[in-house]
C-alpha positions, 0 to 999 in steps of 0.5 A: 591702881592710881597709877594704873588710872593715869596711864590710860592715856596710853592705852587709849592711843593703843587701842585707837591704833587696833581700832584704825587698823581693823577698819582699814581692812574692811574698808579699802578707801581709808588710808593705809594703816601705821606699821604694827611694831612689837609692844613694848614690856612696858605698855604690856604690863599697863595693858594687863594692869588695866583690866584689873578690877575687883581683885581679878583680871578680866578678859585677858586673852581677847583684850591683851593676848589676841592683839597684833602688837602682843603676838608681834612681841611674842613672836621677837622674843623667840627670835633667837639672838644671834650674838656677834654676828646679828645678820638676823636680827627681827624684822616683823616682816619675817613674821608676816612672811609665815602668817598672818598676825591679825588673823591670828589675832581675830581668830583668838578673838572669836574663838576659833583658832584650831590647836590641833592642826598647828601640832605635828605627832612624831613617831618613835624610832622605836617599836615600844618608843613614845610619841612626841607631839610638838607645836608649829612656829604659829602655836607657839607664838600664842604660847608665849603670849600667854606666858608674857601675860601671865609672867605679868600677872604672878610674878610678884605675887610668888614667894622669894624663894621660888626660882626657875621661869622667872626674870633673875632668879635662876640657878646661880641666884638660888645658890648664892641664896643658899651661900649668904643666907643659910646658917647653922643647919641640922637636917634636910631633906629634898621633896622628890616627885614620883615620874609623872604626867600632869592628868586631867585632876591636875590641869583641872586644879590648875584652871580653878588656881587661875580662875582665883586671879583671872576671870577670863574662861576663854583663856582657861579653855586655851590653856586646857586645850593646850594639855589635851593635844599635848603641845604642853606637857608638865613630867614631874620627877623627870630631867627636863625643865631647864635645859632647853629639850624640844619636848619642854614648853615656854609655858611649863615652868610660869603654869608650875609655878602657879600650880605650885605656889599654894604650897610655897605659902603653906612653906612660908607661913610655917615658917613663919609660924616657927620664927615667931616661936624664936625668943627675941634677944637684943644681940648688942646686949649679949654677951660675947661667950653667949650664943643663941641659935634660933631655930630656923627653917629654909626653902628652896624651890627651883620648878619642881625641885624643893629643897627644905632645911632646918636649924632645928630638931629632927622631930621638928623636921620629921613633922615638917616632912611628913605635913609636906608629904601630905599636902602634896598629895591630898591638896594639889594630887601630886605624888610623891617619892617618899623613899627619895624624900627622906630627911639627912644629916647636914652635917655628915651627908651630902644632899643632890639639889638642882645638878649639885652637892650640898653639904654643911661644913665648918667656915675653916673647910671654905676658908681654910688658913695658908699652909706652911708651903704657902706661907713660905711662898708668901715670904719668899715673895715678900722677900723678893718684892723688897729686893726689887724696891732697893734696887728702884730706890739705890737706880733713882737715888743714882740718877737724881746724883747724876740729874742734880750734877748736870743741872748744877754745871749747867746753872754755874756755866750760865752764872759764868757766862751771863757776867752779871746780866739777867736773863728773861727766865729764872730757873733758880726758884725752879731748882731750889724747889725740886733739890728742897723735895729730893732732900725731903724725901731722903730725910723721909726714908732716912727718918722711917730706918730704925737702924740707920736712925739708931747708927747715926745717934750713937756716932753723933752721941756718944764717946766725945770729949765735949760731953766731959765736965773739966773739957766743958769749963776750959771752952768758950760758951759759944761753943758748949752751947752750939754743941748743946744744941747740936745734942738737942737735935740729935735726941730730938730727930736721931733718937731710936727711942720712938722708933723703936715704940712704933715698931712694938706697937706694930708687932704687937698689933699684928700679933693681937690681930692673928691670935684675935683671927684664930680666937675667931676662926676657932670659935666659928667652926666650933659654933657656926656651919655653912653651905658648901656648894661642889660639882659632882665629881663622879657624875661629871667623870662619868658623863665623860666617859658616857659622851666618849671624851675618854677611854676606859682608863681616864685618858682622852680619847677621840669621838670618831661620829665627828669626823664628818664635820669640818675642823671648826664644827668639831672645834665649835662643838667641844667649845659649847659642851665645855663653855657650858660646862664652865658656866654651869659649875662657876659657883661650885667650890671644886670648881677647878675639877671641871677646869681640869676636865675642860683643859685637858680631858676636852682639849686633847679629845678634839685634838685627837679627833682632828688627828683621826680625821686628817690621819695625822699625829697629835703634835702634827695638829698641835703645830697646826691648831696651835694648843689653844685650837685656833682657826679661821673665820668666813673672813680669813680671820684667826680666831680663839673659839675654844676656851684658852687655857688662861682664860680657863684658870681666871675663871670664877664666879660669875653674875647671877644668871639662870645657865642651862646645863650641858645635857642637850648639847652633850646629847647631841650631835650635828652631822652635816649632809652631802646630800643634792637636797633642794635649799631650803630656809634656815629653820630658826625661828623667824630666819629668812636665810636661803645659804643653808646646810642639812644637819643630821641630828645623831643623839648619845643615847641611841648611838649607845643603845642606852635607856636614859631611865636606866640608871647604871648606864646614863648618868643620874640626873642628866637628861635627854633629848626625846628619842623620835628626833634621833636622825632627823634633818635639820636645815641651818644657816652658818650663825644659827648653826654655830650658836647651835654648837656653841650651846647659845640656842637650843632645839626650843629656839628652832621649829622642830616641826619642819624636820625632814627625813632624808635617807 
């Protein structure tokens, strides 16, 4: 709070800003005011701190979201990024185009803005279907003001294993949490949520779990009405936090969080509870053949989907589960499926956590040794990496001959014609030095054989006559000595001896290090297991098949609804469903599934898709778009968009990042229009361009007749788009409409209220 205090001089200049600006519009004679630029996260967050008191927050939304600057900044953070292009970058005069940001901001003061008329109801293309209710661009720039806000306030204050809706800790963080850090488990079990709104009960308690950290009734009153009109909507149990669906709100995920986060402490402190149970054990001290395994418990929550292991008992997990059950449902109303919540096997069972497969395994199954074909690869390699080192050395010793010769002819021409003159310059010294450090390296590699070394002391030491007693007497002593001393070189440079013993010393340690890694590798898998992260195999098959990659039986197959689009939409569309694919499963184990279904399944049903609309052969359009499916740009320019079949097979694990899955785009399907509509502008939030195009939204589960609850014709766990968007018509611009395709932006990043319905 210190620092808090000594930041008021900033704040103090903010707000004489606010100040000045607001009386200049009630008073035409002042000077115009300074343009409003968007604040920055930083005098945001000492914007929120400052109106800390007592423990609470106080007057939040009136003195912080209901300001010019904060809804200027809401409003860039929905500007969707646009990548390579940035034609659209934000310009605050976009959001003043739209509407008016200090009327807005006065109307929150005074407590008259109206929720209900910036909400569009659509009606289901269905009889029996459900209505969707969706805020315009202006509801929603409040929205995330008042999640900048909050993000400010609890961040810090949720547990470390909480992920989803917060800065770096997405999907990817969350496993590798789960890779490092977990370590010998038993049992698990995931808390699965029964199909549910959150009721009047719920956002009930959700306000008073705000009212314990902010004292603001305004801002609880905007949150409740936010949940009467249905422009945010909380469904537990379903498939749509996370993956960018128009029906899912900014807001969702921080006010789960916080509805949640008095069970993430009941989590931690029996966690704790049972660490300080733990015996305490000075590990160094230890014995090597004593192992001790604490019992251990982990959470993981990623928005509404918890996952809990144990290293410890099943009766211990058994009472785990059941005390979770019962807070869920008696302390925050929740309910619970308890027949999907039951407790497993780590070991023998596989478990489905945030769109992939757990299971505990040996450290041998994620490292497992080289096979007998790899070993004989490796020596194969070996073998041949030697062979070309002999060949660089016997072409550098033949050209050092050849250099030294020259340069020896060349001295002795000079020496002869000079008769005794001096020249300005003196090459003597400059030659000495390079045949003094050849030499030496000749005597180095010579010095590192163990069999030329052996060789050349066995011709210089034995079988001669000098070494014969009665030959010795009858020599002069000068030459015994000489030849003494030539044998004391000889032992001393030539012997094998030490040779020899450095090349025991090496096998022997390289042979110690191998029986010491299988000792090891041997011991572990006996005693310790690990988190194996995979990709769901049959769930992504069956996805391919679902979305028509492929026919009945496994082979690629054309998507004729695409036809209508040109060649690099349909490109760009493939591109997007298996880039995300991609980022998706980067972190999984069998990650080299998804390669295989990106570069072949994918590539060649756009390459058949491309045949079918232009009636042509697949080789025809393999000479045309080459394998890699290049095409050209606005520009002329060739360019790569599909993901190229090296780039596929160098891919691995990437940063931790938070990627959403494929659902919205595998769903989804643009068709452009050739309608004589009149231009309109792009409907990406805050895009002012005019050259745009009519897009006409086709969805999988209509074009299939498919029910996404049914669960033997969609795929588990994938979700969809809302229903009542399925033939709508969307007006983009080229960049938003290929960052649309490519998964870059999603329907949250456009304003769904301005769809139209053309016949």
């Amino acid at each position: 709070m210190r620092r808090i205090v000594s930041s008021n001089s900033r704040l103090s200049i903010l707000s004489n800003l606010l100040r000045f600006h607001s009386n200049s519009a009630l008073n035409p004679t002042l000077p115009s005011p300074l343009p409003i630029t968007p604040i920055s996260q930083s005098d945001l967050e000492t914007l929120v701190l400052n109106h800390y008191s007592h423990g609470k927050f106080h007057n939040l939304l009136r003195n912080v979201v209901a300001t010019p600057t904060v809804l200027l900044a809401a409003s860039k953070n929905l500007h969707p990024n646009n990548g390579a292009g940035n034609l659209d970058s934000f310009v605050p005069d976009s959001v003043h185009n739209r509407f008016s940001i200090e009327d807005m901001a006065q109307q929150l003061r005074d407590d008259r803005f109206d929720i209900e008329s910036c909400c569009l109801r659509i009606m289901p293309s269905r009889v029996k279907g459900e209505t969707l209710i969706l805020p315009n661009l202006k509801l929603k720039v409040v929205i995330e003001a008042v999640r900048m806000v909050l993000e400010i306030v609890y961040d810090k204050r949720f547990m470390t294993f909480v992920y989803g809706g917060r800065v770096g800790m997405g999907r990817h963080t969350a496993i590798r949490y789960l890779k490092t850090t977990v370590e010998n488990p038993s049992w698990w079990f995931r808390v699965r949520f029964a199909p549910e709104l959150f009721n009047s009960t719920n956002v009930g308690k959700l306000s008073s779990f705000i009212e314990e950290k902010i004292d603001d009734k305004f801002l609880v009153d905007l949150v409740k009405s936010l949940f009467e009109c249905e422009a945010v909507r909380i469904e537990l149990g379903g498939c749509f936090f996370g993956r960018g669906f128009p029906q899912e709100s900014s807001l969702c995920s921080i006010l789960l969080n916080i509805y949640l986060n008095g069970f993430d402490k009941e989590i931690q402190d029996f966690r704790l509870q049972i660490d300080g149970r733990n015996p305490r054990f000075d590990y160094d001290e230890l014995s090597e053949r004593v192992f001790h395994k604490p019992v251990k418990i982990y959470a993981v929550r990623y928005l509404d989907e918890i996952l809990i292991i144990t290293s410890g008992s099943k009766l211990l997990t058994l009472n785990l589960n059941n005390h979770i059950v019962k807070f869920l449902e008696e302390e925050l109303g929740l309910r619970v499926d308890k027949l999907n919540s039951a407790i497993h096997s780590a070991v023998s069972e596989n478990i489905d956590f945030m769109g992939m497969e757990l299971q505990a395994v040996p450290p041998s199954v994620l490292h497992p040794p080289l096979s007998d074909k790899a070993i004989r690869a490796r020596k194969k390699y070996i073998k041949q990496k030697e062979g070309k080192a002999l060949e660089m050395r016997n072409a550098r010793e033949t050209n050092r001959k050849k250099l030294g010769l020259k340069i020896l002819n060349h001295v002795f021409k000079k020496l002869k014609r000079s008769n005794g003159f001096k020249f300005d310059f003196n090459i003597e010294e400059e030659v000495r030095v390079l045949f003094a450090s050849w030499a030496a390296e000749v005597v180095q590699e010579f010095l590192a054989s163990y069999e030329e070394r052996l060789d050349w002391h066995r011709k210089l030491s034995s079988g001669d006559f000098l070494s014969l007693r009665n030959i010795r007497d009858q020599l002069p002593q000068e030459l015994v000595d000489a030849y003494d001393q030539l044998q004391e070189q000889v032992d001393k440079y030539l012997t094998p001896l030490k040779a020899r013993k450095a090349l025991e010393e090496k096998e022997r340690q390289i042979e110690e290090k191998e029986s010491h890694s299988y000792a090891k590798s041997t011991v572990e898998d006996l005693t310790k297991l690990c988190m194996k992260v995979a990709a769901p195999e049959e769930l992504v098959r069956k996805a391919v098949k679902l979305a028509k990659f492929t026919n009945s039986m496994g082979r690629p197959r054309p998507i004729k609804v695409l036809i209508a689009l040109e060649d690099s939409d349909i490109i760009k569309w493939y591109a997007g469903v298996g880039r995300r694919w991609l980022d998706f499963f980067c972190c999984c184990r069998n990650f080299r599934m998804v390669k295989t279904v990106v570069t072949y399944h994918l590539r060649f049903s756009c390459i058949l898709t491309l045949a079918e609309k232009h009636e042509s052969t697949k080789r025809e359009v393999i000479r045309h778009f080459t394998k890699d499916l290049k095409t050209c740009n606005e520009y002329g320019e060739e360019e790569v968009i599909f993901p190229t079949e090296r780039e596929i097979k160098m891919m691995g694990d990437k940063d931790l990042s938070d990627p959403k899955s494929v659902d919205g785009v595998l769903s989804m399907a643009l068709i452009r229009l050739a309608s004589e509509e009149a231009t309109a502008s792009c409907m990406a939030h805050f895009c002012d361009r005019m050259d745009t195009s009519f897009f006409r939204i086709r969805l999988l589960q209509s074009r299939l007749n498919v029910n996404p609850l049914n669960k033997d014709k969609w795929v588990p766990g994938m979700g969809a788009i809302h229903e009542s968007l399925n033939r709508k018509c969307v007006s983009l611009c080229s960049n938003h409409k290929d960052d649309l395709f490519f998964g870059k932006i999603t329907l949250q990043d456009i304003d769904c209220t301005l769809f139209v319905d053309i016949q």
